[in-house]
Predicted model as a PDB file, atoms N, CA, C, CB and O in Angstrom, pLDDT in the B-factor column:
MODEL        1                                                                  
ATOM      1  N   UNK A   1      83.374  47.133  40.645  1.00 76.00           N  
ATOM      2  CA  UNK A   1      83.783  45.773  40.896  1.00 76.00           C  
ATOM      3  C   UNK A   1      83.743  44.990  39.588  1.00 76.00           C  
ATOM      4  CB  UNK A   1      82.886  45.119  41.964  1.00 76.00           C  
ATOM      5  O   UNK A   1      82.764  45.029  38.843  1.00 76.00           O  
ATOM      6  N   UNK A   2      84.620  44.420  39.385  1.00 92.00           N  
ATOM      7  CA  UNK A   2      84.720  43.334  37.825  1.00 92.00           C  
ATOM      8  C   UNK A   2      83.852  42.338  38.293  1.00 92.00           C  
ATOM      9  CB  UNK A   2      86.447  42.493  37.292  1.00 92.00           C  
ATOM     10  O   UNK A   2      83.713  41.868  39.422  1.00 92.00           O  
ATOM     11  N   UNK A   3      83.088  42.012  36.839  1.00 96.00           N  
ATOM     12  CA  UNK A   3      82.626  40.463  37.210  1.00 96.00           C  
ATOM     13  C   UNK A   3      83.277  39.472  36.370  1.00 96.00           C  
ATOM     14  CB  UNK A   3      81.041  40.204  37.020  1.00 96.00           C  
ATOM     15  O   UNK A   3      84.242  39.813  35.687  1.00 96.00           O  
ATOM     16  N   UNK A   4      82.779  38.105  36.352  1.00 96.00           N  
ATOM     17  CA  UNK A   4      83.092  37.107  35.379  1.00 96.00           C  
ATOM     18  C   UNK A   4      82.201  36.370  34.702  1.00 96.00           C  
ATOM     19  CB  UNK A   4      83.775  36.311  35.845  1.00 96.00           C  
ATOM     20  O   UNK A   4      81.098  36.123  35.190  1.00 96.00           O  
ATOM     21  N   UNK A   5      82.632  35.864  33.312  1.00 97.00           N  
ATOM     22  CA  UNK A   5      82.098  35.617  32.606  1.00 97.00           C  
ATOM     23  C   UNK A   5      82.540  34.023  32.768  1.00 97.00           C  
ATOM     24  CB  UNK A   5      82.235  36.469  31.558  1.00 97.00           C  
ATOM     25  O   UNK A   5      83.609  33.414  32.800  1.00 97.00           O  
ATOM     26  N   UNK A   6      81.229  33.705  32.848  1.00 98.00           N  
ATOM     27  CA  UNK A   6      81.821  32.132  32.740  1.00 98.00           C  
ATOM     28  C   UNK A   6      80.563  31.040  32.109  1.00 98.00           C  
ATOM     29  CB  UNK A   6      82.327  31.531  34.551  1.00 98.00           C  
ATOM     30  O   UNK A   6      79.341  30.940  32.226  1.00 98.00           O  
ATOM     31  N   UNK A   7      81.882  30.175  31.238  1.00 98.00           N  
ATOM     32  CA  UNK A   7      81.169  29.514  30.004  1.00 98.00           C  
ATOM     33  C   UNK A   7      81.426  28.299  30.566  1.00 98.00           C  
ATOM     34  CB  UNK A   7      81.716  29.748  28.394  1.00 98.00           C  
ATOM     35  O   UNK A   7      82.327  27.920  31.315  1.00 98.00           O  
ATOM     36  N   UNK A   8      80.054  27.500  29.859  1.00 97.00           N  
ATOM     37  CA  UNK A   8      80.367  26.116  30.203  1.00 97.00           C  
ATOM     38  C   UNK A   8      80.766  25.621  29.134  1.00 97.00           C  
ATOM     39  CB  UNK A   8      79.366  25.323  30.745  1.00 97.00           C  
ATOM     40  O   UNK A   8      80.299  25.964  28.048  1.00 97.00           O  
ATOM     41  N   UNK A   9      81.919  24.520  29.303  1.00 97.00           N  
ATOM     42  CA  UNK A   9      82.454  24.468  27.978  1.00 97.00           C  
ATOM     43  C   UNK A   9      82.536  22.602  27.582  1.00 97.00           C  
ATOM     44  CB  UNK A   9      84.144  25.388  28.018  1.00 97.00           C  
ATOM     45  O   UNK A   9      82.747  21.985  26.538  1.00 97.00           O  
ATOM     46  N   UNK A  10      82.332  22.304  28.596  1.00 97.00           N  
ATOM     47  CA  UNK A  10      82.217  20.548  28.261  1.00 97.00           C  
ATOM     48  C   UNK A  10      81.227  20.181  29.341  1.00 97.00           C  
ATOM     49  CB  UNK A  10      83.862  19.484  28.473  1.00 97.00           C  
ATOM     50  O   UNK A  10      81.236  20.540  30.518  1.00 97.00           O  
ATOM     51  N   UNK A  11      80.135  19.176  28.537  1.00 96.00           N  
ATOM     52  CA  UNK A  11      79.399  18.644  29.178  1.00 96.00           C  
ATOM     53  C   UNK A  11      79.205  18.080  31.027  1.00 96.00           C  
ATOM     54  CB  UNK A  11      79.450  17.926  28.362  1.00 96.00           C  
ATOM     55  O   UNK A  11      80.124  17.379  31.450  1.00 96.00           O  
ATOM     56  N   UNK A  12      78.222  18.361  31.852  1.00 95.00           N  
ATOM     57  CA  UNK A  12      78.292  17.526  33.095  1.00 95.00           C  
ATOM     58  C   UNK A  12      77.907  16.186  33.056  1.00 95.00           C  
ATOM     59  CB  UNK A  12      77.550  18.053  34.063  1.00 95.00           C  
ATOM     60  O   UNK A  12      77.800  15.725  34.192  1.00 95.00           O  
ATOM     61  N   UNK A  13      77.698  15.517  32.306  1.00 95.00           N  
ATOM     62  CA  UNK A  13      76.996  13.925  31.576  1.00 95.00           C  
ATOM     63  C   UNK A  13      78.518  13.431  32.242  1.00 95.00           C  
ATOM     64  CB  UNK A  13      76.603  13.663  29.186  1.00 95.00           C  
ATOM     65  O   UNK A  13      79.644  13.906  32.089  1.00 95.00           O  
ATOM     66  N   UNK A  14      78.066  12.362  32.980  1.00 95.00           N  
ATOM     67  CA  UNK A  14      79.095  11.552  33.680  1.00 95.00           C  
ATOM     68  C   UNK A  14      79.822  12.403  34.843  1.00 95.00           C  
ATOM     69  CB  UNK A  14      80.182  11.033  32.595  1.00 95.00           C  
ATOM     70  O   UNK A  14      80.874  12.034  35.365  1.00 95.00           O  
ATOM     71  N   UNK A  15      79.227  13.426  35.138  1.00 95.00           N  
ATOM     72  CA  UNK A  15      80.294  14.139  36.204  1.00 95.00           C  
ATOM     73  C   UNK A  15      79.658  13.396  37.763  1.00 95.00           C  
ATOM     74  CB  UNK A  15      80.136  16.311  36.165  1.00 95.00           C  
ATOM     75  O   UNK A  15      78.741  12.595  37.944  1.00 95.00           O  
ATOM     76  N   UNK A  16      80.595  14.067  38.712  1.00 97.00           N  
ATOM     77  CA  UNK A  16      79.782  13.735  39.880  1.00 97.00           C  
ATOM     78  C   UNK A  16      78.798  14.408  40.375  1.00 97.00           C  
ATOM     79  CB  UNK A  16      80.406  13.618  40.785  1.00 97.00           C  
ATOM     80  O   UNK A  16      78.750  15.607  40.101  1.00 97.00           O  
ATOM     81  N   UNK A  17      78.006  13.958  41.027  1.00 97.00           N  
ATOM     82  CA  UNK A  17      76.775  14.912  41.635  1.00 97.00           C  
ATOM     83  C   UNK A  17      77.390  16.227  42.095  1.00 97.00           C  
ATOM     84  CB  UNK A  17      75.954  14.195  43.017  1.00 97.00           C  
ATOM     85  O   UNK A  17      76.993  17.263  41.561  1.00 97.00           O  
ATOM     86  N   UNK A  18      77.891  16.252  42.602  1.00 97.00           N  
ATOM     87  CA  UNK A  18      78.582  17.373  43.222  1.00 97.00           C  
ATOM     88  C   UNK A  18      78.723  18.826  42.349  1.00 97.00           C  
ATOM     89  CB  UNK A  18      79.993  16.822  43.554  1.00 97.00           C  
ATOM     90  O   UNK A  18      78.369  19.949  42.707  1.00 97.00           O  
ATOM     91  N   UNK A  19      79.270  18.467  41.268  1.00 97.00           N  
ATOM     92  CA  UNK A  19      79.874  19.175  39.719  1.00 97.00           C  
ATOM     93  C   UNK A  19      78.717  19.284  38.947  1.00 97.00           C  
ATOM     94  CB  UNK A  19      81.063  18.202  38.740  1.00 97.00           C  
ATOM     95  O   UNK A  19      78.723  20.273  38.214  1.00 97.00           O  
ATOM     96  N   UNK A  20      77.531  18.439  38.869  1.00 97.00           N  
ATOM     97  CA  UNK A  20      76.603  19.014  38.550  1.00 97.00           C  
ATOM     98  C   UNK A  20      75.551  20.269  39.152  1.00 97.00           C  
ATOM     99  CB  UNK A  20      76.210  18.141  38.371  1.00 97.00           C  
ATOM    100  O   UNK A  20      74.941  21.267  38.770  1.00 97.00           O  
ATOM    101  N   UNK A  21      75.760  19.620  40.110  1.00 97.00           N  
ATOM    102  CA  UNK A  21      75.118  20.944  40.928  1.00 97.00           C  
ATOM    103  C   UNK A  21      75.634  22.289  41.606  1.00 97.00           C  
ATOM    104  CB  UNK A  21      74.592  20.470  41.928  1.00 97.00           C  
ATOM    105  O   UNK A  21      74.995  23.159  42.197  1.00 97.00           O  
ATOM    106  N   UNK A  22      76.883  22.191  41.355  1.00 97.00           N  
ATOM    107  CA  UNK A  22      77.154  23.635  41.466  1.00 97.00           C  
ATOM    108  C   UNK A  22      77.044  24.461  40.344  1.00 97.00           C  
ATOM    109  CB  UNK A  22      78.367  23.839  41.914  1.00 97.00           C  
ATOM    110  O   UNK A  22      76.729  25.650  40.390  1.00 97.00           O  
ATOM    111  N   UNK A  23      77.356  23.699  39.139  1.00 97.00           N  
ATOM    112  CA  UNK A  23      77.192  24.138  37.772  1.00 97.00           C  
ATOM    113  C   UNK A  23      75.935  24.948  37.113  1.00 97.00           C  
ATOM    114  CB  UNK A  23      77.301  23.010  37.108  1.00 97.00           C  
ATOM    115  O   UNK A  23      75.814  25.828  36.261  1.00 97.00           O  
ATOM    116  N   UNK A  24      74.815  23.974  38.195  1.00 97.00           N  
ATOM    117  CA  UNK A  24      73.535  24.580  37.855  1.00 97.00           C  
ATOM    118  C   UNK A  24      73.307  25.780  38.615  1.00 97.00           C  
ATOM    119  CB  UNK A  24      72.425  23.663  38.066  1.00 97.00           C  
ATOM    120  O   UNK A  24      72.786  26.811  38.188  1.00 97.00           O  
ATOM    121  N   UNK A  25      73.943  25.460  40.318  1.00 96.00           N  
ATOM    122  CA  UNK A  25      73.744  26.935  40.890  1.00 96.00           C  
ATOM    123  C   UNK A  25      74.453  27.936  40.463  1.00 96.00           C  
ATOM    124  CB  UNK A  25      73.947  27.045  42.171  1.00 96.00           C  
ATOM    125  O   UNK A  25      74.195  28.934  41.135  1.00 96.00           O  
ATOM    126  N   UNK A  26      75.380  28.170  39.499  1.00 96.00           N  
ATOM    127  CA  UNK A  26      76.022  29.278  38.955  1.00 96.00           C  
ATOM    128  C   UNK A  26      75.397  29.622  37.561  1.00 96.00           C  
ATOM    129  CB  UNK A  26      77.515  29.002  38.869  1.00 96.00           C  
ATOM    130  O   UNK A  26      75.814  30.371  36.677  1.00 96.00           O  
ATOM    131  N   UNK A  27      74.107  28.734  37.644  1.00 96.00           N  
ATOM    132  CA  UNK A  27      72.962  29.056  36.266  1.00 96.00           C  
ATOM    133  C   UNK A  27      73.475  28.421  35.110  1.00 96.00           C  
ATOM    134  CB  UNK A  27      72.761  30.767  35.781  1.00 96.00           C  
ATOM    135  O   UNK A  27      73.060  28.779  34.007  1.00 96.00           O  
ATOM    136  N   UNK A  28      74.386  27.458  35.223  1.00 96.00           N  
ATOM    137  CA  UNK A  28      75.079  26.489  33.749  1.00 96.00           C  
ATOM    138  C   UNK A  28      73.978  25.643  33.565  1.00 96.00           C  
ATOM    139  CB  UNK A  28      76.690  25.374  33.975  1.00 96.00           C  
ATOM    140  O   UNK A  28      73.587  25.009  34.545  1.00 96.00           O  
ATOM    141  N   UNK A  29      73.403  25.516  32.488  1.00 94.00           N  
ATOM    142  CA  UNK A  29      72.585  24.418  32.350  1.00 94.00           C  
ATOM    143  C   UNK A  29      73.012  23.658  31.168  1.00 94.00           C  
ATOM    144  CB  UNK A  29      71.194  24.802  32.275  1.00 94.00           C  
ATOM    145  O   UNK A  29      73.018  22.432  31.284  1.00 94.00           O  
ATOM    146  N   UNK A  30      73.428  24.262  29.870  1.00 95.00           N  
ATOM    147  CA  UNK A  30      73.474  23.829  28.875  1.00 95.00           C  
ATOM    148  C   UNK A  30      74.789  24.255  27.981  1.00 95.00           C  
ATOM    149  CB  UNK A  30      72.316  24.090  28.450  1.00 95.00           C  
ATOM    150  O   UNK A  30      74.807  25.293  27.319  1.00 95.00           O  
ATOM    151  N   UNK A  31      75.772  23.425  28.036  1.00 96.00           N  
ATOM    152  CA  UNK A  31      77.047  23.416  27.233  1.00 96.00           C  
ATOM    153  C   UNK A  31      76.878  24.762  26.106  1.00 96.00           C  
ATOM    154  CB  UNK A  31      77.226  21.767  26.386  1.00 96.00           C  
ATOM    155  O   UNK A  31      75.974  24.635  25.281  1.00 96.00           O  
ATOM    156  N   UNK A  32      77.348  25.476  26.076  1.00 96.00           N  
ATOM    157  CA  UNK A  32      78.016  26.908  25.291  1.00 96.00           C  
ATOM    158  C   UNK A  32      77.368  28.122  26.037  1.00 96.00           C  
ATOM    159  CB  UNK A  32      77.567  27.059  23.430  1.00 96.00           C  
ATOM    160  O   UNK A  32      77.520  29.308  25.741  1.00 96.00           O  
ATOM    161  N   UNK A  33      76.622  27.612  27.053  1.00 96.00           N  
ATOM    162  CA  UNK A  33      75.951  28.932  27.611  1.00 96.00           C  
ATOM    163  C   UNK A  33      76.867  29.520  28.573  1.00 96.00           C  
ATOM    164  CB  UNK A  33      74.526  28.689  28.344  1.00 96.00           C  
ATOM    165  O   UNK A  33      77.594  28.908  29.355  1.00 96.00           O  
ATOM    166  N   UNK A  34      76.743  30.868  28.417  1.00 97.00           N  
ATOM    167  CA  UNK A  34      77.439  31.949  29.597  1.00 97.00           C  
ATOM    168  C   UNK A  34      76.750  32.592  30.534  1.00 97.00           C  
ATOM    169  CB  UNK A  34      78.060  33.070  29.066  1.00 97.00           C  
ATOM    170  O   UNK A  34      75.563  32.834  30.314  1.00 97.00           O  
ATOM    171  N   UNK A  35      77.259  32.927  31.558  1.00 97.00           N  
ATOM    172  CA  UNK A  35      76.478  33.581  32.765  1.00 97.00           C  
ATOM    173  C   UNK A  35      77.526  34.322  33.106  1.00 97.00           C  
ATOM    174  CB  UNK A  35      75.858  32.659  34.003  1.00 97.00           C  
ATOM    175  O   UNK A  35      78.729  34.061  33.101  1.00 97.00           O  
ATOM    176  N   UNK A  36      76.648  35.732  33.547  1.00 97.00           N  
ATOM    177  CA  UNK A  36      77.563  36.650  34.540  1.00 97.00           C  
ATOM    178  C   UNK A  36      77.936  36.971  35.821  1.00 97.00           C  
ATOM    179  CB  UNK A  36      77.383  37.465  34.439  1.00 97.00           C  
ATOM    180  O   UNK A  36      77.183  37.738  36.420  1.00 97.00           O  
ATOM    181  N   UNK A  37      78.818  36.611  36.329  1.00 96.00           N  
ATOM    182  CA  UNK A  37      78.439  36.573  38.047  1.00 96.00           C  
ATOM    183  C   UNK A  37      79.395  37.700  38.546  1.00 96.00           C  
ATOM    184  CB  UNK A  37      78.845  34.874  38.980  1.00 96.00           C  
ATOM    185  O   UNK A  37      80.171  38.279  37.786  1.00 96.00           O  
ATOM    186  N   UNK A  38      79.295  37.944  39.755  1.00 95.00           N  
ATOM    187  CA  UNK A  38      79.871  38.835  40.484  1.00 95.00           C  
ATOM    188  C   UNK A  38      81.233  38.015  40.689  1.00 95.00           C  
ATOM    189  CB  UNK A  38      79.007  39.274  41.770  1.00 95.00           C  
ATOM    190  O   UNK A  38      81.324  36.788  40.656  1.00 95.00           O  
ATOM    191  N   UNK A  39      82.336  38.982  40.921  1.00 95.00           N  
ATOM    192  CA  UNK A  39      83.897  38.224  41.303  1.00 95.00           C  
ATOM    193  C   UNK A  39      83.769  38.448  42.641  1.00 95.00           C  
ATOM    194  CB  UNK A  39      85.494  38.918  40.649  1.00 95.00           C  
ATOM    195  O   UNK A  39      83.807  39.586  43.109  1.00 95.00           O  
ATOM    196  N   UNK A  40      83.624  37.493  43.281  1.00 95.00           N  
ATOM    197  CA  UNK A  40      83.839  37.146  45.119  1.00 95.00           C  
ATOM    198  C   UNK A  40      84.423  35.783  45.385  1.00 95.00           C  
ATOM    199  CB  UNK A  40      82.238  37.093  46.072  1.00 95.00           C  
ATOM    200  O   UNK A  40      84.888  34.935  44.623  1.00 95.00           O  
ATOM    201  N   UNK A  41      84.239  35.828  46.892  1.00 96.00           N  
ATOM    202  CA  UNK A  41      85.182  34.320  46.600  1.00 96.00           C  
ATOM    203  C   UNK A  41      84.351  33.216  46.954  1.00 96.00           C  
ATOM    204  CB  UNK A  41      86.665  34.113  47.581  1.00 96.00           C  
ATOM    205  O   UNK A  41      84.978  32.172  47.136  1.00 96.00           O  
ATOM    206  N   UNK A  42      82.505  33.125  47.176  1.00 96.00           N  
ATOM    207  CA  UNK A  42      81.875  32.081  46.655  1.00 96.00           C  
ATOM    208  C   UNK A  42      81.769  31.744  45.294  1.00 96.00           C  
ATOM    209  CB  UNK A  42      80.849  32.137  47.035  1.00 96.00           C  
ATOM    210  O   UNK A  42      81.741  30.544  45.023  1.00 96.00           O  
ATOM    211  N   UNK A  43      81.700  32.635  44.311  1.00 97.00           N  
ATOM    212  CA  UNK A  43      81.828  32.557  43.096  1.00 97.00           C  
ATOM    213  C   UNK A  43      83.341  31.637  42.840  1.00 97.00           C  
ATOM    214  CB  UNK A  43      81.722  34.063  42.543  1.00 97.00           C  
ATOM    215  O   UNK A  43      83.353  30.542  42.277  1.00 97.00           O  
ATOM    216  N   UNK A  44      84.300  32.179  43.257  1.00 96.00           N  
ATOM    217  CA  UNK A  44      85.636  31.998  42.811  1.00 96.00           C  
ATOM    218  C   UNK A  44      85.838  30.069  43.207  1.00 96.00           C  
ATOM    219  CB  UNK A  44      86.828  33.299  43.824  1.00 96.00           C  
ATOM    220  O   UNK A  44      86.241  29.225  42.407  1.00 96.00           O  
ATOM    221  N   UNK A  45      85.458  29.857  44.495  1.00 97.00           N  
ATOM    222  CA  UNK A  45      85.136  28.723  45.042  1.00 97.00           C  
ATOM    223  C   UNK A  45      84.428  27.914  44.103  1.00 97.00           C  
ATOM    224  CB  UNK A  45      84.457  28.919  46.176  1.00 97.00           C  
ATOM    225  O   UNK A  45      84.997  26.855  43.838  1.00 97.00           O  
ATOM    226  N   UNK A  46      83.195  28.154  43.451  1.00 97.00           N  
ATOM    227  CA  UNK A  46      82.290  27.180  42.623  1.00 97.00           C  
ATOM    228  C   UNK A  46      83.356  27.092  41.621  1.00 97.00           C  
ATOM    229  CB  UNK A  46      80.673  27.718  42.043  1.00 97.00           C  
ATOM    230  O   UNK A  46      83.576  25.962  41.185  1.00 97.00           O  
ATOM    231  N   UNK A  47      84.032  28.023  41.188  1.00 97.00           N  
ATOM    232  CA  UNK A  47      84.579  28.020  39.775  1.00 97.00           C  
ATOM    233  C   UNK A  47      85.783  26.614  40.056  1.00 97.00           C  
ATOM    234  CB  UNK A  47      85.396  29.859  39.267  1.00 97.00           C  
ATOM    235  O   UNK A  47      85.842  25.623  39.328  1.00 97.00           O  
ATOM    236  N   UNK A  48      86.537  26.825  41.110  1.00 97.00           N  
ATOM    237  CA  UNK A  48      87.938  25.812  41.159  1.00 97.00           C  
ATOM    238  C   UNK A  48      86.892  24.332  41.204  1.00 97.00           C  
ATOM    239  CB  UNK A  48      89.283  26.103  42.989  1.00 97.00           C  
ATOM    240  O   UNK A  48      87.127  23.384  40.455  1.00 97.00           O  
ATOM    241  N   UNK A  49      86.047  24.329  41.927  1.00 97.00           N  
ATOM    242  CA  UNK A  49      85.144  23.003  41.549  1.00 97.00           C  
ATOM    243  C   UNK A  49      84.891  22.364  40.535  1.00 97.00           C  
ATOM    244  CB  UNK A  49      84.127  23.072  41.742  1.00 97.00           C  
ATOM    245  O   UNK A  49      85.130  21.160  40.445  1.00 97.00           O  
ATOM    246  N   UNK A  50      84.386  23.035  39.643  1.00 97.00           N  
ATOM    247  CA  UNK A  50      84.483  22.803  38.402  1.00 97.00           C  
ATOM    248  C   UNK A  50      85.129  23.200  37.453  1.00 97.00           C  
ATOM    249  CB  UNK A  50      83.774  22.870  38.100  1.00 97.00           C  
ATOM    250  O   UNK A  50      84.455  23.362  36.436  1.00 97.00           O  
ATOM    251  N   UNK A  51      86.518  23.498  37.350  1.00 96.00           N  
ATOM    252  CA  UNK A  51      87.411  24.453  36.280  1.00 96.00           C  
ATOM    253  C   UNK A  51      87.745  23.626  35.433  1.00 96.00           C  
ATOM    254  CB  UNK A  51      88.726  25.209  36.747  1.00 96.00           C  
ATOM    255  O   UNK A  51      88.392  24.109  34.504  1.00 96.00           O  
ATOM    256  N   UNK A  52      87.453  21.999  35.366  1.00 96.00           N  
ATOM    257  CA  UNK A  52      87.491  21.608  34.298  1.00 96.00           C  
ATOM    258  C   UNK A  52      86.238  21.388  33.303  1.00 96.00           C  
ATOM    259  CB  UNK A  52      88.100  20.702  34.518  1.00 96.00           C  
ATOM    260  O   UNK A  52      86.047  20.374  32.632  1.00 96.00           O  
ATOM    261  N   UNK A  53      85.678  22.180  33.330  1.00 97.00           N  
ATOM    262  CA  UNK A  53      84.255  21.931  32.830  1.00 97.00           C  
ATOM    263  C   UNK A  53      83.694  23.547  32.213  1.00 97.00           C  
ATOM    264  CB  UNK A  53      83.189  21.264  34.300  1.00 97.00           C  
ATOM    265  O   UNK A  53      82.854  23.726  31.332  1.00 97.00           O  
ATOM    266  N   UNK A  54      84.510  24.676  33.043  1.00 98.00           N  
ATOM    267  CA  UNK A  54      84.252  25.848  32.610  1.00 98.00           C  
ATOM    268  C   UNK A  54      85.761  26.764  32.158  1.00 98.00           C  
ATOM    269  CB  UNK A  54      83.367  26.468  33.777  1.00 98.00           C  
ATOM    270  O   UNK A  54      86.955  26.607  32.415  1.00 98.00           O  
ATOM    271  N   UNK A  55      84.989  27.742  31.381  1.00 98.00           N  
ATOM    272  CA  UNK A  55      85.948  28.919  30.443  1.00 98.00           C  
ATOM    273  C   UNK A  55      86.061  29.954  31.522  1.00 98.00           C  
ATOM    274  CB  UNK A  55      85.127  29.694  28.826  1.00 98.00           C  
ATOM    275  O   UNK A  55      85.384  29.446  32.416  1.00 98.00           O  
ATOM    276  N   UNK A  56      86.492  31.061  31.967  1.00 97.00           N  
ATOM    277  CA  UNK A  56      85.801  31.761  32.707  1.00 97.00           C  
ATOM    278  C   UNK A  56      87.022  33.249  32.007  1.00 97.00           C  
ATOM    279  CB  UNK A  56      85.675  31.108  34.603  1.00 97.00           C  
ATOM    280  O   UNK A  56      88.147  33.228  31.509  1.00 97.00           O  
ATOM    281  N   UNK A  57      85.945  34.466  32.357  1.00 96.00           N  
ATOM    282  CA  UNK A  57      86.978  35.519  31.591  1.00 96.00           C  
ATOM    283  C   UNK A  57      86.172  36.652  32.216  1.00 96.00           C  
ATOM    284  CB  UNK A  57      87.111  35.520  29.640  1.00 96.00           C  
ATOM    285  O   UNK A  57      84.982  36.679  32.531  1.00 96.00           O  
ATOM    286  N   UNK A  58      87.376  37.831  32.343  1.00 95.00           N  
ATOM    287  CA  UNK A  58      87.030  39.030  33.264  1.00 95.00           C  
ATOM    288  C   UNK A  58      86.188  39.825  32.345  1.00 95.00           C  
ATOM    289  CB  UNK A  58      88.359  39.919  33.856  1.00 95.00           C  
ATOM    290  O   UNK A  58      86.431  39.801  31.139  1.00 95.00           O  
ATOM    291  N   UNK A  59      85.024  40.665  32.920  1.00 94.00           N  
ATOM    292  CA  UNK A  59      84.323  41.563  32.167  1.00 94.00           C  
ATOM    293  C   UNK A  59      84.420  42.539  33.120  1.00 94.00           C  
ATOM    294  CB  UNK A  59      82.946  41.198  31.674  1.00 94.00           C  
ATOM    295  O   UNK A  59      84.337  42.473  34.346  1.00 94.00           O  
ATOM    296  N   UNK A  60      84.620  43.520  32.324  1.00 87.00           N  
ATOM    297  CA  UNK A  60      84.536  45.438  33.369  1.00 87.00           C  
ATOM    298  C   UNK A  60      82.893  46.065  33.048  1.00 87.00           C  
ATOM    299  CB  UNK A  60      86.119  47.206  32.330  1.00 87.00           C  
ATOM    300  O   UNK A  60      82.214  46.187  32.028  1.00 87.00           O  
ATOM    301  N   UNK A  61      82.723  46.323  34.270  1.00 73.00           N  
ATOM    302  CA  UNK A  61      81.202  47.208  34.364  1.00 73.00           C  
ATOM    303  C   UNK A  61      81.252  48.209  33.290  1.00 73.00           C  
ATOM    304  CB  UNK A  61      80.919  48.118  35.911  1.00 73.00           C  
ATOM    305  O   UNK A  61      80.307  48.979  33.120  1.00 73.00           O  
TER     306      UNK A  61                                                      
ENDMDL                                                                          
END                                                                             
């Protein structure tokens, strides 16, 4: 199964509550950091939430 790589790439400072906290549940805490998650479609879901705020890019096992 592929996962994804996903970067946070502009600050949550001024976002809505909402966008902050999914950000954190996908382990974003701090602007340039990356996390690896599984490709499913809760993952895929958090991501369109915030896709202006994150990079996101395929990694193979």
């Amino acid at each position: 199964m592929a996962k994804l790589k996903i970067t946070l790439a502009k600050s949550t400072i001024g976002s809505i509550e909402k966008h902050r906290t999914t950000a954190k549940a996908l382990g974003l805490t701090k602007t340039g950091r990356s996390v690896i998650q599984p490709d499913n479609a809760a993952i895929r879901g958090m991501i369109r939430t915030i896709n202006h705020l994150v990079k996101v890019e395929e990694v193979k096992d």
